[in-house]
Jmol script that loads the backbone (N, CA, C; Angstrom):
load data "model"
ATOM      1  N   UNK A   1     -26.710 -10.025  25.098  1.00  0.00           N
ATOM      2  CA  UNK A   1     -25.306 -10.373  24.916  1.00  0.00           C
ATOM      3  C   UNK A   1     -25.141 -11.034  23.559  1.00  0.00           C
ATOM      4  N   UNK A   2     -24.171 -10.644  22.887  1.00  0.00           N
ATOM      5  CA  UNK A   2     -24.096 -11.283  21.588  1.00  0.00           C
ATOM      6  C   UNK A   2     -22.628 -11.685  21.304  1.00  0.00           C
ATOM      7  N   UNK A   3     -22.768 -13.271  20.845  1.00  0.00           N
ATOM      8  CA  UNK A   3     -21.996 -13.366  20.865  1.00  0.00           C
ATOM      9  C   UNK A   3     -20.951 -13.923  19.123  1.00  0.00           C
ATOM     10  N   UNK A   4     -19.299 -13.231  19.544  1.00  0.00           N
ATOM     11  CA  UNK A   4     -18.772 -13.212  18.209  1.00  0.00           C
ATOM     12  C   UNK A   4     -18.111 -14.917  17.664  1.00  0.00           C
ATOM     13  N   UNK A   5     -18.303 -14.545  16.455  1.00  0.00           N
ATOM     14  CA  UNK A   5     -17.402 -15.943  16.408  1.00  0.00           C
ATOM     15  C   UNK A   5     -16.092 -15.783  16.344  1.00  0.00           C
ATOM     16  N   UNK A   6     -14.652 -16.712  16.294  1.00  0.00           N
ATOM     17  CA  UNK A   6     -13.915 -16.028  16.194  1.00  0.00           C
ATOM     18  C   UNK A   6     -12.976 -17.016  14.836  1.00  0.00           C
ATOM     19  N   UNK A   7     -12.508 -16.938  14.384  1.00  0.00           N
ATOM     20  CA  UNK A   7     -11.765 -17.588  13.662  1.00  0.00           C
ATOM     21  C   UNK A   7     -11.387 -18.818  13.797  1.00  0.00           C
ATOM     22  N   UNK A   8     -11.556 -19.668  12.223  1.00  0.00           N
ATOM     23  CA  UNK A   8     -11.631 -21.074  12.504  1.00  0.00           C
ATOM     24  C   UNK A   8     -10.175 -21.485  12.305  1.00  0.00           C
ATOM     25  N   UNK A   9     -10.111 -22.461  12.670  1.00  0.00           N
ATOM     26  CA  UNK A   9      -8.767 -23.321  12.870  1.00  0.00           C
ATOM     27  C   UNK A   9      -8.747 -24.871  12.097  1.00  0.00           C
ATOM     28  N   UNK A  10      -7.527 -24.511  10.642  1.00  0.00           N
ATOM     29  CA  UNK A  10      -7.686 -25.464   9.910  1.00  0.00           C
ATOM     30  C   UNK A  10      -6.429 -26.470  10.170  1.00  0.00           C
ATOM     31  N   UNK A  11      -6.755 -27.609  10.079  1.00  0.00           N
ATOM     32  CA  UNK A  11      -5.531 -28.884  10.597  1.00  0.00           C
ATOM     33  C   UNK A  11      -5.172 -29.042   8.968  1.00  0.00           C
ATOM     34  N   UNK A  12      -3.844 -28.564   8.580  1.00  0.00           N
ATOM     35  CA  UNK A  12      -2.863 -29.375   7.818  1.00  0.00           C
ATOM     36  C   UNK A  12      -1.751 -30.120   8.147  1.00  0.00           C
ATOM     37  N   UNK A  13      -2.269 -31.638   8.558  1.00  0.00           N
ATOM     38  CA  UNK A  13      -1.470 -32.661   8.594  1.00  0.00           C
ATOM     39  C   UNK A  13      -1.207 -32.239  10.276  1.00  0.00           C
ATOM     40  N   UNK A  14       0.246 -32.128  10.442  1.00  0.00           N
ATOM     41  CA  UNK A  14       0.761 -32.300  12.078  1.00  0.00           C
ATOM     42  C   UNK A  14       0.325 -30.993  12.356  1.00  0.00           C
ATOM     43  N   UNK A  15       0.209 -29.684  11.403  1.00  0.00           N
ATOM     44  CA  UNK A  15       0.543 -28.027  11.439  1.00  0.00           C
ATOM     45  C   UNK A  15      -1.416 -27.595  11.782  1.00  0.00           C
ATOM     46  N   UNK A  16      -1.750 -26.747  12.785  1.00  0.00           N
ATOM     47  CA  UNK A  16      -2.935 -26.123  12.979  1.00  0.00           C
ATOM     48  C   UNK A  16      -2.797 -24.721  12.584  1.00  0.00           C
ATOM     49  N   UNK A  17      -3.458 -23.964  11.663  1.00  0.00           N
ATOM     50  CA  UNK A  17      -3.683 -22.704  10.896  1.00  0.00           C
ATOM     51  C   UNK A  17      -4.717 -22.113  11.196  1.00  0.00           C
ATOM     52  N   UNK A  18      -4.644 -20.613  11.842  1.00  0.00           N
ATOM     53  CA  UNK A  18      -6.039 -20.285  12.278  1.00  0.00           C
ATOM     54  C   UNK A  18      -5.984 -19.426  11.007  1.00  0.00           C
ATOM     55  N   UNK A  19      -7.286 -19.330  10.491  1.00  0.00           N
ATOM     56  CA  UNK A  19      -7.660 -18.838   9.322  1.00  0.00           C
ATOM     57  C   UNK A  19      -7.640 -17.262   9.187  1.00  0.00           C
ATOM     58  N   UNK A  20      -7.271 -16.591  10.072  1.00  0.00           N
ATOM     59  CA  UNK A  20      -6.731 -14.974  10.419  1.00  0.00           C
ATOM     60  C   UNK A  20      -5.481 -14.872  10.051  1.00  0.00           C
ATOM     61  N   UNK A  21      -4.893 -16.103  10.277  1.00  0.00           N
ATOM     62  CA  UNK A  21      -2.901 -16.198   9.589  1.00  0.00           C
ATOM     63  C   UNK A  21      -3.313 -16.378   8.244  1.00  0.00           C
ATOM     64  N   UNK A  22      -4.214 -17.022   7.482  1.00  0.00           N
ATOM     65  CA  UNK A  22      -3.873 -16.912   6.361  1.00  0.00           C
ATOM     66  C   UNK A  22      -3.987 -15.734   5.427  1.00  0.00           C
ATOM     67  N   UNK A  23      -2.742 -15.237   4.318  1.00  0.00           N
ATOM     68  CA  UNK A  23      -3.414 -14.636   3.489  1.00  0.00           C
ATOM     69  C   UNK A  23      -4.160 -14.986   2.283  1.00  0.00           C
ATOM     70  N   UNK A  24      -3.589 -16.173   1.757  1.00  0.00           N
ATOM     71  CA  UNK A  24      -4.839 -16.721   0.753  1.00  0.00           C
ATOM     72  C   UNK A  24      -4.104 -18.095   0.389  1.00  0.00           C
ATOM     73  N   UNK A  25      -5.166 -19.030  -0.580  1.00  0.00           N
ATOM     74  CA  UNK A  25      -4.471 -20.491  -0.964  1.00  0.00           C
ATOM     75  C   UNK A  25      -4.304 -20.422  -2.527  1.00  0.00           C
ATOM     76  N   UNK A  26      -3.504 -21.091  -2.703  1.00  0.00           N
ATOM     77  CA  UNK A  26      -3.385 -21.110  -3.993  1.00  0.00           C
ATOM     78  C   UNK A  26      -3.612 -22.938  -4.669  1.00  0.00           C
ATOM     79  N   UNK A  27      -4.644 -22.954  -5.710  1.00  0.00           N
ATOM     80  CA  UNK A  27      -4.853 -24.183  -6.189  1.00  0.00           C
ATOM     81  C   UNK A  27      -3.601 -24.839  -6.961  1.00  0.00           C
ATOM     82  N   UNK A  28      -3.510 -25.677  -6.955  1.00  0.00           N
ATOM     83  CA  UNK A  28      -1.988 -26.400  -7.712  1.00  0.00           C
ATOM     84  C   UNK A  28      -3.117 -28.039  -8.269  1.00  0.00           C
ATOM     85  N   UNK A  29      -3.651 -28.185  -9.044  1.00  0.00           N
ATOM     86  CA  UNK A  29      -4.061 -29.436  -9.220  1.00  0.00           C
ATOM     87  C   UNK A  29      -5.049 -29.957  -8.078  1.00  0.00           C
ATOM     88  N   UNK A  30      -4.563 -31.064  -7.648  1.00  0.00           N
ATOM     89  CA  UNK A  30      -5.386 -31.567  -6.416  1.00  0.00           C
ATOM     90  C   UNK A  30      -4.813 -31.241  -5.329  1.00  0.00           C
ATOM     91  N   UNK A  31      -3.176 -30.434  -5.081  1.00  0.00           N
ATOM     92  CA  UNK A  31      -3.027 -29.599  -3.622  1.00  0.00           C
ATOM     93  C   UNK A  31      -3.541 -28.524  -3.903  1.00  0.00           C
ATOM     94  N   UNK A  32      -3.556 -27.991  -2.464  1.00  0.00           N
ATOM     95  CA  UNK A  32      -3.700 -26.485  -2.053  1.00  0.00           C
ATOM     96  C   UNK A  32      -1.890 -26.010  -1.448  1.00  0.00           C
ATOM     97  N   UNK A  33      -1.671 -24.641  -2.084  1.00  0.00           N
ATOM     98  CA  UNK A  33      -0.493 -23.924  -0.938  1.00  0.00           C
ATOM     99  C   UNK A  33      -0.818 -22.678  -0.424  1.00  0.00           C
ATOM    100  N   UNK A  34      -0.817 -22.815   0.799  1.00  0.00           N
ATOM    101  CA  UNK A  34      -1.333 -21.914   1.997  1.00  0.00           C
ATOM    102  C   UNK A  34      -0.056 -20.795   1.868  1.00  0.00           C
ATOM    103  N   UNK A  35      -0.759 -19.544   1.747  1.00  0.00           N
ATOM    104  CA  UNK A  35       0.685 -18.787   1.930  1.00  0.00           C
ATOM    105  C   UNK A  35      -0.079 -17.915   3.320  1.00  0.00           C
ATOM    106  N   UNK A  36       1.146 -18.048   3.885  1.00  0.00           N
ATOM    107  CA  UNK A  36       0.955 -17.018   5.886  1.00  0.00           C
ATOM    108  C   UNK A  36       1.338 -16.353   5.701  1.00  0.00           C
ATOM    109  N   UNK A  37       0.624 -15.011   6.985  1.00  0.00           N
ATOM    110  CA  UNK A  37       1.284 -13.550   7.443  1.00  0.00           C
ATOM    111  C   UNK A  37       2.621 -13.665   7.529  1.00  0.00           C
ATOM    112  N   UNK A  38       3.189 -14.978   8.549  1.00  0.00           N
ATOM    113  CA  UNK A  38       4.732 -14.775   8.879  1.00  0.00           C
ATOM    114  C   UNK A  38       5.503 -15.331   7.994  1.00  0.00           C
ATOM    115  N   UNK A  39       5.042 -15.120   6.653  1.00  0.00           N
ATOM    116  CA  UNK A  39       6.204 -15.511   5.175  1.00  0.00           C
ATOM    117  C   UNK A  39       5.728 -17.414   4.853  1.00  0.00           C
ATOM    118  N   UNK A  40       5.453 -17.913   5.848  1.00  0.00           N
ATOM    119  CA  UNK A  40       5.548 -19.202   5.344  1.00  0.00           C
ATOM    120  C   UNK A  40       4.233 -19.840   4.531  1.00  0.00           C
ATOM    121  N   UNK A  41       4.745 -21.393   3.919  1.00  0.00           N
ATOM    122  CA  UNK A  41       4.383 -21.942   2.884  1.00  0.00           C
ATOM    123  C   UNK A  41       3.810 -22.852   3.226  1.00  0.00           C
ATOM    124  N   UNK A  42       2.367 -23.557   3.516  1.00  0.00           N
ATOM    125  CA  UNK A  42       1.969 -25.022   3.610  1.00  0.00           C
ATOM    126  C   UNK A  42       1.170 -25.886   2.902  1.00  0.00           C
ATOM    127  N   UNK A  43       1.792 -26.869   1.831  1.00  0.00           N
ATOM    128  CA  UNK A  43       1.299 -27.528   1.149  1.00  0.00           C
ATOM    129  C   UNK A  43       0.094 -28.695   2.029  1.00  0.00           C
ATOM    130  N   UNK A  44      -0.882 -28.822   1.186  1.00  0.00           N
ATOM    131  CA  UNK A  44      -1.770 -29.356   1.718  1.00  0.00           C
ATOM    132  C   UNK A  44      -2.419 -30.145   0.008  1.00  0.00           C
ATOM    133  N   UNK A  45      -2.223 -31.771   0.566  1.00  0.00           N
ATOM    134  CA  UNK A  45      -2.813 -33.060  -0.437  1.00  0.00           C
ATOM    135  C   UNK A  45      -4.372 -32.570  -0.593  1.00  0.00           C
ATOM    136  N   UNK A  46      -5.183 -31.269  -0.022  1.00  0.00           N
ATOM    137  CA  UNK A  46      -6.529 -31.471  -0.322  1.00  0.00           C
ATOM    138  C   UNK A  46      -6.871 -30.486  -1.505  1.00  0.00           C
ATOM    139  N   UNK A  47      -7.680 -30.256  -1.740  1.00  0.00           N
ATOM    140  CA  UNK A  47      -8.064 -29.270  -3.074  1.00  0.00           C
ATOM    141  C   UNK A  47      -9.106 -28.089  -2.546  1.00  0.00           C
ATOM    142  N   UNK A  48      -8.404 -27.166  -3.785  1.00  0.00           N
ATOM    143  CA  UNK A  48      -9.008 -25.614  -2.828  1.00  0.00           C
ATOM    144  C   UNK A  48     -10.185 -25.575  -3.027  1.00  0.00           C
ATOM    145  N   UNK A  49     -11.285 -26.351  -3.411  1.00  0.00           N
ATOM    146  CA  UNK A  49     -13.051 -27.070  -3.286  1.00  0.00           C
ATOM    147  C   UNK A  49     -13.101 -27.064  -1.619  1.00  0.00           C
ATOM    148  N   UNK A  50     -12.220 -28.374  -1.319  1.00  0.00           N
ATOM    149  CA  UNK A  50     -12.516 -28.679   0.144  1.00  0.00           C
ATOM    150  C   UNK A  50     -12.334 -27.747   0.908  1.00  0.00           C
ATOM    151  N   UNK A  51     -11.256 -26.201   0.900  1.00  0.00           N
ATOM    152  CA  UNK A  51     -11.016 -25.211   1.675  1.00  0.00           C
ATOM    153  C   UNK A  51     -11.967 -24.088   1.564  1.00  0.00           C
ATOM    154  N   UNK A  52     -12.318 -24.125   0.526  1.00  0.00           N
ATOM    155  CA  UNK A  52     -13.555 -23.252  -0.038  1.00  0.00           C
ATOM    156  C   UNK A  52     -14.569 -23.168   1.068  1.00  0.00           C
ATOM    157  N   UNK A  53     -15.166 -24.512   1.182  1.00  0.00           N
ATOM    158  CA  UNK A  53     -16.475 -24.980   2.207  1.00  0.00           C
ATOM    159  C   UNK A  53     -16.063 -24.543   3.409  1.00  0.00           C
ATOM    160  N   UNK A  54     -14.881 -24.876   4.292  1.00  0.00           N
ATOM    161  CA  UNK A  54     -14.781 -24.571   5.094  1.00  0.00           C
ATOM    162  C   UNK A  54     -14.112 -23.674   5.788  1.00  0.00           C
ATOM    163  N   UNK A  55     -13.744 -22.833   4.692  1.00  0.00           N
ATOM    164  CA  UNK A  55     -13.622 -20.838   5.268  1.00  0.00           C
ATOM    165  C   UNK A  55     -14.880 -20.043   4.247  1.00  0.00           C
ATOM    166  N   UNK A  56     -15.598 -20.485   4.082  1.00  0.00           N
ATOM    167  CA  UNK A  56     -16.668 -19.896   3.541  1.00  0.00           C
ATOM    168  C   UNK A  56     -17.217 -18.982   4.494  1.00  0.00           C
ATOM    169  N   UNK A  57     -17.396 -19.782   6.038  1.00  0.00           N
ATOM    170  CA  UNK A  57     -17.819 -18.740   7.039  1.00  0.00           C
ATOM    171  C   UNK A  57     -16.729 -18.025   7.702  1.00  0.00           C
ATOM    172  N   UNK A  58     -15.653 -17.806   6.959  1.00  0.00           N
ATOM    173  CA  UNK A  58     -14.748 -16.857   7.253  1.00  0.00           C
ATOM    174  C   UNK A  58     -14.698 -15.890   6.777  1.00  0.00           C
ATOM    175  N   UNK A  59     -15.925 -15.385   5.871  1.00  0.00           N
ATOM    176  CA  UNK A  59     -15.652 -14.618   4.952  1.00  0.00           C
ATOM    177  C   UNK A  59     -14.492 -14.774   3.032  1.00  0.00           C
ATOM    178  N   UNK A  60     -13.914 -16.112   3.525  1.00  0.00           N
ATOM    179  CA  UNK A  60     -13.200 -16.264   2.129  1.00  0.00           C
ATOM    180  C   UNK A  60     -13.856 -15.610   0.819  1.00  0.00           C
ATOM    181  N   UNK A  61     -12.467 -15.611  -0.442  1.00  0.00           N
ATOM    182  CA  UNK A  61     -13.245 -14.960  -0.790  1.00  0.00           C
ATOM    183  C   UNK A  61     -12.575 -15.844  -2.333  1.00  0.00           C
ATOM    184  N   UNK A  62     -13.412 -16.375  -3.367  1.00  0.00           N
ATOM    185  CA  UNK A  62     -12.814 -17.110  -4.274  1.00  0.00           C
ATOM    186  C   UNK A  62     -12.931 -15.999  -5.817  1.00  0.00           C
ATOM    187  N   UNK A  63     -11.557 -15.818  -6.338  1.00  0.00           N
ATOM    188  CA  UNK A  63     -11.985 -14.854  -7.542  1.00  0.00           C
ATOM    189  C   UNK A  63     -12.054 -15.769  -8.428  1.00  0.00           C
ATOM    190  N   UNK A  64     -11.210 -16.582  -8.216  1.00  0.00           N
ATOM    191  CA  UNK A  64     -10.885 -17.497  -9.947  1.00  0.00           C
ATOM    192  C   UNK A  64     -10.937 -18.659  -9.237  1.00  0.00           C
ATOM    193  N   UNK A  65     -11.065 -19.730  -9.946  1.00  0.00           N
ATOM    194  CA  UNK A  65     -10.544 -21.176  -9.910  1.00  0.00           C
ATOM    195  C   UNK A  65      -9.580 -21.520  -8.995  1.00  0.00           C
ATOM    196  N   UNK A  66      -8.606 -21.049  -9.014  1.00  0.00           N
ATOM    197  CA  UNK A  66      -7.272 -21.609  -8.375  1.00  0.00           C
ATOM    198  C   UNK A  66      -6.793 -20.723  -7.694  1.00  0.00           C
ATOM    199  N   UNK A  67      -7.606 -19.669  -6.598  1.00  0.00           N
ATOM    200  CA  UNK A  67      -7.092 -18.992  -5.680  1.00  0.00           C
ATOM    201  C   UNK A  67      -8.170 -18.714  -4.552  1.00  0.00           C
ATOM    202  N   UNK A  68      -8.121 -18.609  -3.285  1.00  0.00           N
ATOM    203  CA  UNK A  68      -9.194 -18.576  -2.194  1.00  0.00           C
ATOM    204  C   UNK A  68      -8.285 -17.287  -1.311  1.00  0.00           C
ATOM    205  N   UNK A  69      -9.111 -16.007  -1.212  1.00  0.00           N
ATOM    206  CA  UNK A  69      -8.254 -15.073  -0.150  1.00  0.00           C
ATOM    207  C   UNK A  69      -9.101 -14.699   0.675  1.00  0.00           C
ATOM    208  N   UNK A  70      -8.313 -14.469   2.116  1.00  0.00           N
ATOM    209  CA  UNK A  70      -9.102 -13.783   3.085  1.00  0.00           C
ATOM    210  C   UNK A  70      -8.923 -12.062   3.057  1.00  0.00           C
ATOM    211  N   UNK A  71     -10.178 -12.165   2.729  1.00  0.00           N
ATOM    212  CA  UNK A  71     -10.693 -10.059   2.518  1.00  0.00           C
ATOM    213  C   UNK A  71      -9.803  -9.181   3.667  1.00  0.00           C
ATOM    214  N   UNK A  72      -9.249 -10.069   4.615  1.00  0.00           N
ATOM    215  CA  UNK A  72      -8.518  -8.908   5.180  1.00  0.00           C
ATOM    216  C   UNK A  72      -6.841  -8.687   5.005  1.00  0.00           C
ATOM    217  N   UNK A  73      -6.930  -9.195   3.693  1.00  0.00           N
ATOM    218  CA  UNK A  73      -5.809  -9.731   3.131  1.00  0.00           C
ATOM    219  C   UNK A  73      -5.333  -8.491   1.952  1.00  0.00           C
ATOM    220  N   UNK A  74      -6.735  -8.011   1.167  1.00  0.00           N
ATOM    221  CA  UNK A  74      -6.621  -7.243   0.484  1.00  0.00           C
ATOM    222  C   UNK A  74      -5.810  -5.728   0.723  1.00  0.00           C
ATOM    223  N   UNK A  75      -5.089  -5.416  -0.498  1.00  0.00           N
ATOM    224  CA  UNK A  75      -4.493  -3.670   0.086  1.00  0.00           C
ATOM    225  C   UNK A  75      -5.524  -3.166  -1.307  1.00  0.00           C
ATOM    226  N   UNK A  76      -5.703  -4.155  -2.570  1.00  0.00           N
ATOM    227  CA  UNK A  76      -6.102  -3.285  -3.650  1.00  0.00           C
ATOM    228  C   UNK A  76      -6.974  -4.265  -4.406  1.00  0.00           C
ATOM    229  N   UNK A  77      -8.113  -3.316  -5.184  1.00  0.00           N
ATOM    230  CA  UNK A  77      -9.065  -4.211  -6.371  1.00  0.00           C
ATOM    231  C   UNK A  77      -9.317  -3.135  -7.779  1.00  0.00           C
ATOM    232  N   UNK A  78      -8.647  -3.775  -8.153  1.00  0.00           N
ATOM    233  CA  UNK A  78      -8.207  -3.255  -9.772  1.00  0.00           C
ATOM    234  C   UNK A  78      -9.407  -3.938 -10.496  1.00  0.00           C
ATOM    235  N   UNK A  79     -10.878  -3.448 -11.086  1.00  0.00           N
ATOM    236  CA  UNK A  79     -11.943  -4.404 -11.328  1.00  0.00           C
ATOM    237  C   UNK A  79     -11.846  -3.801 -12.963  1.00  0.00           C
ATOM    238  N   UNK A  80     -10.870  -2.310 -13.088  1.00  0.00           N
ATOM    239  CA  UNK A  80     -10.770  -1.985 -14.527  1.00  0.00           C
ATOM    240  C   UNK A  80      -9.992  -2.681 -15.690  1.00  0.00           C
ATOM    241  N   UNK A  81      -9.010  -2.026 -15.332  1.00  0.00           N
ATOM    242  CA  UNK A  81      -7.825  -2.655 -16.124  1.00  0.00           C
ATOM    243  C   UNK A  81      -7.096  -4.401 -16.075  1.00  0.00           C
ATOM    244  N   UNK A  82      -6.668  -4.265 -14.786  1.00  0.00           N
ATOM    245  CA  UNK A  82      -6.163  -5.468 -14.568  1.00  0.00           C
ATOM    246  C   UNK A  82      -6.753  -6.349 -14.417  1.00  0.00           C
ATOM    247  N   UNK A  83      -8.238  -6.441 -13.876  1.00  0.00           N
ATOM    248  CA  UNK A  83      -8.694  -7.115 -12.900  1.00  0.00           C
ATOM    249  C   UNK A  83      -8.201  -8.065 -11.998  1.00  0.00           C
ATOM    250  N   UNK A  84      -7.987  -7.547 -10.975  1.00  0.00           N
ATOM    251  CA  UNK A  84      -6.953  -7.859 -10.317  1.00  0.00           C
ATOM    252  C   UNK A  84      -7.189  -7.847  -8.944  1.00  0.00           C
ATOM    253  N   UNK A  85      -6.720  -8.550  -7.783  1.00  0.00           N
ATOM    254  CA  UNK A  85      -6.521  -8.407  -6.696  1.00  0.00           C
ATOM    255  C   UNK A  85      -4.687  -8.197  -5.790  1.00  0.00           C
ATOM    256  N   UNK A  86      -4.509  -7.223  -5.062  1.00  0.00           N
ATOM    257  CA  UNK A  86      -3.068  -6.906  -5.009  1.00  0.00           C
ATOM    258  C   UNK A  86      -3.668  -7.057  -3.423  1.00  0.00           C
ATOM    259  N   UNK A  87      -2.368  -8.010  -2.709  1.00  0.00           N
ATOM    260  CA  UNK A  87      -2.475  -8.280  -1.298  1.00  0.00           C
ATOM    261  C   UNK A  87      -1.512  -7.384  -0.409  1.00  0.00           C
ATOM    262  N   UNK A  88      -1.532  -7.771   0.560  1.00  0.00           N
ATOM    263  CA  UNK A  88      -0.833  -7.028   1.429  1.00  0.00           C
ATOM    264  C   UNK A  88       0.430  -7.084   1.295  1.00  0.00           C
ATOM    265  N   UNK A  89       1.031  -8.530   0.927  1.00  0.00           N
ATOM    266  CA  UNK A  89       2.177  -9.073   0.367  1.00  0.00           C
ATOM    267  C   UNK A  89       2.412  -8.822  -0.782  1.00  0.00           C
ATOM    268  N   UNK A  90       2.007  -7.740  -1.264  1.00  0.00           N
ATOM    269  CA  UNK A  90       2.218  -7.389  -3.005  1.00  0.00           C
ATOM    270  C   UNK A  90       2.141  -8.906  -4.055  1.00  0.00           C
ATOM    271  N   UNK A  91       1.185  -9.840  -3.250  1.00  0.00           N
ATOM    272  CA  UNK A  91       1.062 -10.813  -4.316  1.00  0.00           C
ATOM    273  C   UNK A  91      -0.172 -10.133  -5.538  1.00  0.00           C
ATOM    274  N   UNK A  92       0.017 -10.848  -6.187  1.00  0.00           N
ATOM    275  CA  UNK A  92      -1.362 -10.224  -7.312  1.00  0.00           C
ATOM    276  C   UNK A  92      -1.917 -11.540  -7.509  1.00  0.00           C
ATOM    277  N   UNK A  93      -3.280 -11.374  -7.643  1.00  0.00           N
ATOM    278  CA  UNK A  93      -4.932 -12.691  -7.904  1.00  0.00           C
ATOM    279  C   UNK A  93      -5.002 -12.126  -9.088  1.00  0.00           C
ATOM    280  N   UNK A  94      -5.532 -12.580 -10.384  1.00  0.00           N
ATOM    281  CA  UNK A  94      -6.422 -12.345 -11.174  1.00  0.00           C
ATOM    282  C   UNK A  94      -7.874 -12.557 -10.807  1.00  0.00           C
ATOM    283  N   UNK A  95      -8.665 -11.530 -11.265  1.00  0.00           N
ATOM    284  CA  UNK A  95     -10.303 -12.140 -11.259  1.00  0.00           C
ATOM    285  C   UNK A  95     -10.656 -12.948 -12.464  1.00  0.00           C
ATOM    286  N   UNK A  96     -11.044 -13.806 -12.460  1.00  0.00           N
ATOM    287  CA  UNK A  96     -11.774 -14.543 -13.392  1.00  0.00           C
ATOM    288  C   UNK A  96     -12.837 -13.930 -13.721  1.00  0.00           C
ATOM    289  N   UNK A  97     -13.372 -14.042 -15.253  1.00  0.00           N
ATOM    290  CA  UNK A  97     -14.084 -12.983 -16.171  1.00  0.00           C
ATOM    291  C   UNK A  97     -15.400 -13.093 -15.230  1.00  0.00           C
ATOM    292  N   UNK A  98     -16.058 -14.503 -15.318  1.00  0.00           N
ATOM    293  CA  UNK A  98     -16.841 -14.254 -14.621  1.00  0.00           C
ATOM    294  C   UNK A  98     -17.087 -13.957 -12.540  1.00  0.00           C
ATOM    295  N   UNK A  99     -16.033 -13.724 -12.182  1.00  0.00           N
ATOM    296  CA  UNK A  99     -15.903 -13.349 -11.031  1.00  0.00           C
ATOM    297  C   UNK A  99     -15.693 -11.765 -11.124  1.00  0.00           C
ATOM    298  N   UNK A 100     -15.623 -11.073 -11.723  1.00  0.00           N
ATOM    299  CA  UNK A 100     -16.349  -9.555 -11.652  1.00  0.00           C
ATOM    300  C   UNK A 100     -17.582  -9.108 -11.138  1.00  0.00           C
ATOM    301  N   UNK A 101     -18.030  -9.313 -11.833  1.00  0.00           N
ATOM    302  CA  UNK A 101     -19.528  -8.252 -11.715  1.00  0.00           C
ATOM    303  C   UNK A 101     -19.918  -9.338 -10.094  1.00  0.00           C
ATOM    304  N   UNK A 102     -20.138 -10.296  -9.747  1.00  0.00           N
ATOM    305  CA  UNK A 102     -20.373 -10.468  -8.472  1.00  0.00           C
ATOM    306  C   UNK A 102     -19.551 -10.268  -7.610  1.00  0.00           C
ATOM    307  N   UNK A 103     -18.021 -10.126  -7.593  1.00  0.00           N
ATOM    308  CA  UNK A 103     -17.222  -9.266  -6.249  1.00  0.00           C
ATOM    309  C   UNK A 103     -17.143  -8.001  -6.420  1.00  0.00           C
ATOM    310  N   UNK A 104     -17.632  -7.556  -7.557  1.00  0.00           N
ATOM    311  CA  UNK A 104     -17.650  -6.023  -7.560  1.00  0.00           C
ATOM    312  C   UNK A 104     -19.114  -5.535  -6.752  1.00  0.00           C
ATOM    313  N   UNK A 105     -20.205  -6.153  -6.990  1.00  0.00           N
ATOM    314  CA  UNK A 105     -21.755  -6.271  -6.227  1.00  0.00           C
ATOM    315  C   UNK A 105     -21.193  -6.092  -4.846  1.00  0.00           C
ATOM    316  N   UNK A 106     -20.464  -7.406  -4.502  1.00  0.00           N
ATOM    317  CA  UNK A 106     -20.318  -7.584  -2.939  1.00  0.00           C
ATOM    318  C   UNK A 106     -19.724  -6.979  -2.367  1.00  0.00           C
ATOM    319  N   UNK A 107     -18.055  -6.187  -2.628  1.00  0.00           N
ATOM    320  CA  UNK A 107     -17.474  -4.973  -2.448  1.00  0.00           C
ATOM    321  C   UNK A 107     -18.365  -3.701  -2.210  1.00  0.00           C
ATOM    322  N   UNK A 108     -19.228  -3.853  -3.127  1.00  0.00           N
ATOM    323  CA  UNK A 108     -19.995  -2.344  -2.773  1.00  0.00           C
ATOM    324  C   UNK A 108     -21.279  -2.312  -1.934  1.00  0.00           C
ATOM    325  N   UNK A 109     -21.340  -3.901  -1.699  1.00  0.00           N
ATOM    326  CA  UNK A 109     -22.598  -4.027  -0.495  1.00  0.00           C
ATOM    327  C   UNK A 109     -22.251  -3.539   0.968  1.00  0.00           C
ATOM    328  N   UNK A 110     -20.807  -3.795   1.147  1.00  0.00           N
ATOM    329  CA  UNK A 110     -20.082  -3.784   2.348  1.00  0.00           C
ATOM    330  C   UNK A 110     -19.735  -2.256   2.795  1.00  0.00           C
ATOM    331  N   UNK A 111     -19.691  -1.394   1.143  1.00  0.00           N
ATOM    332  CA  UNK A 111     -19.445   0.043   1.448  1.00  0.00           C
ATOM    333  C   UNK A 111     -20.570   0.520   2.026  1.00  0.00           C
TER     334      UNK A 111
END
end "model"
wireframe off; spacefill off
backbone 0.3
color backbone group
């Protein structure tokens, strides 16, 4: 019998976020803003370091500095031109220069 894990559940402030709602965070200084499946916005006083650690075993996925997305978040990876990440929400990530060549590795480990 094996068993799955299932998605973790992050406490911002009064609000509980299971980490399957999120589509990705965005760094702002020392907050984080959580953007959700169902359109909404949750600012959070911690820094996207501290969110990093603990959706790491969610699969998160960090391109640049100031953005953390969950891979099932992705519709597109532009690693030519743009370098780029395009979400489901037609938001766009940049990759950071050196965040190429290792999410491009890990993308194609998974193929």
């Amino acid at each position: 019998m094996k068993l799955t894990k299932g998605p973790s559940t992050i406490s911002l402030g009064a609000t509980n976020v299971l980490s399957s709602d999120i589509l990705f965070i965005r760094g702002e200084g020392n907050y984080s803003n959580f953007f959700l499946k169902d359109g909404r916005k949750i600012l959070s006083c911690r820094t996207l370091k501290h969110f990093a650690t603990l959706l790491a075993d969610d699969g998160f996925i960090r391109p640049s500095k100031s953005a953390l997305i969950n891979p099932s978040a992705i519709a597109h990876i532009d690693f030519k031109s743009q370098k780029s990440i395009r979400l489901v929400n037609e938001e766009v990530i940049s990759i950071s220069r050196r965040q190429v060549r290792p999410l491009k590795e890990y993308f194609q480990s998974l193929a």
